[in-house]
C-alpha positions, 0 to 999 in steps of 0.5 A: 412303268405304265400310264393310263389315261382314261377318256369317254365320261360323260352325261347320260340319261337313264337308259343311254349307252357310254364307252370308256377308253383307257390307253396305256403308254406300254404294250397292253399285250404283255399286261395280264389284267387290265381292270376298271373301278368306279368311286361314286360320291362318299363311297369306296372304290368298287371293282366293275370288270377285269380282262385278261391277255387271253380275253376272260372277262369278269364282272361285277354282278352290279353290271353283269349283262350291261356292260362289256370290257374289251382290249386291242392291243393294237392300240395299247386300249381297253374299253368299257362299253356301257348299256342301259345305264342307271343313275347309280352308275354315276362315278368317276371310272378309274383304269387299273393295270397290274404289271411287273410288280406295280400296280398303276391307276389312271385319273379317272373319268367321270360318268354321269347318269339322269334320270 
């Protein structure tokens, strides 16, 4: 079983930058994707990026050139560094990991964006 916490929301005006961490409880090099999702206010849950052990990234094209996912496994953490921030960014940020047979989230971290 993996727990994941997420941590590095906020308030941010249009433009600011914000990076996301989500730290697992279990070796993050053994998990193959490593992914973050976003819910904004009376939407579905949308998929933003995904990394994989050996580094291939995927984006949403919503956030494709502003936004970059990254891992350390040293640390057991995967980021979402956020650049050029919108106001239809705003969401709670929620991590997902897909390891042996489960598939676990975190409680997510809320990201807001003025403009």
């Amino acid at each position: 079983q993996v727990q994941l916490v997420e941590s590095g929301g906020g308030l941010v005006q249009a433009g600011g930058s914000l990076r996301l961490s989500c730290a697992a409880s279990a070796p993050i090099f053994s998990i193959n994707f490593m992914n973050w999702y976003r819910q904004a206010p009376g939407k579905q849950r949308e998929w933003v990026a995904t990394i994989s052990t050996g580094g291939s990234t995927n984006y949403a094209d919503s956030v494709k050139g502003r936004f970059t996912i990254s891992r350390d496994n040293t640390k057991n953490t995967m980021y979402l560094q956020m650049n050029s921030l919108k106001p239809e960014d705003t969401a709670v940020y929620y991590c997902k990991a897909v390891h042996g047979g489960g598939v676990y989230w975190g409680q997510g971290t809320q990201v807001t964006v003025s403009s």
